[in-house]
Every structure is written in C-alpha cells, then in structure tokens.
C-alpha positions, -999 to +999 in steps of 0.1 A: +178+354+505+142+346+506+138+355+470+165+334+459+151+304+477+122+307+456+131+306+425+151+274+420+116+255+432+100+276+407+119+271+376+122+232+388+080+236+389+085+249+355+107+228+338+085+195+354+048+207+337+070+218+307+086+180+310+048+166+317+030+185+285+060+173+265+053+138+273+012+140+269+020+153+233+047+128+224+019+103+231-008+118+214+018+121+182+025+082+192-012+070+192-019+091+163+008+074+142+000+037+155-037+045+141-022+058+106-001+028+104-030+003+113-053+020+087-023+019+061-017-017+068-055-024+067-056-006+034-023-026+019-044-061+028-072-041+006-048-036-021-030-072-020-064-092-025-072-065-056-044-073-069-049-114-065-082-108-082-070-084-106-037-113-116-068-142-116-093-121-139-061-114-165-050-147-162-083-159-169-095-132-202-055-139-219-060-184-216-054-192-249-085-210-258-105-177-247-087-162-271-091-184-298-127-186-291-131-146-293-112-150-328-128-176-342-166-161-330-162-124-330-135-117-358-142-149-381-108-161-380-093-193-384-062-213-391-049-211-426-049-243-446-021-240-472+007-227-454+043-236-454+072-228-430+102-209-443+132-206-420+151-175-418+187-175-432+210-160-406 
C-alpha cells in the first residue's frame, strides 16, 4: 500500500516540471518570435523610405524637360520643322 501511495505524487511531480519546462520554452519560442517580428518591421520601415526615394529619384530622371534636355545635349536632337499630321483612316 505504501508503494502505491507513492507514486501518484510522483507522476503528479512529473507531469508539474514536465508542465513547467513546457511553459519556459513556449516563452523563449514567444520572445524569440516578438524579436523576429520587431526586426522584420524595422526592416519593412527600411524598405518603405527606399522605395519613397527610389519613386522621387525616377520621378525626377523621367520629367519631361530632363529628358528633352538629355536629347537635345547628348543625342543632338530636335523638333522637326516641316512636318505635317496625317490621321489614320479607321
């Protein structure tokens, strides 16, 4: 009878440090995910202001008079003088 008296303590010692070591890892997994998200939400901030810059700097090398500049300097071009405007027939 003595034996059997023993062992239901034991197994509840058991199951308790079993419960215990579950719930130290489930909040090392937890801390360890908050970190990841913080560092992926620090790195999407990164990633929006590139972006802003990167939608400024096209906006700014694709303004028209840039371009025209670049054509007219670099390539020679200019606007033809005799041309006339033919419409398509449908």
């Amino acid at each position: 009878m003595m034996r059997g008296s023993l062992l239901v303590p034991l197994v509840m010692v058991i199951v308790i440090i079993v419960s215990a070591l579950a719930v130290v890892r489930t909040n090392h997994e937890n801390r360890a995910l908050i970190a990841e998200l913080e560092s992926l939400r620090s790195e999407r901030e990164r990633l929006d202001i590139e972006w802003a810059q990167l939608q400024l700097e096209e906006a700014t090398l694709a303004a028209n008079n840039r371009v025209e500049a670049i054509a007219r300097q670099q390539l020679g071009m200019t606007e033809p003088r005799n041309y006339e405007i033919v419409e398509a027939q449908p």
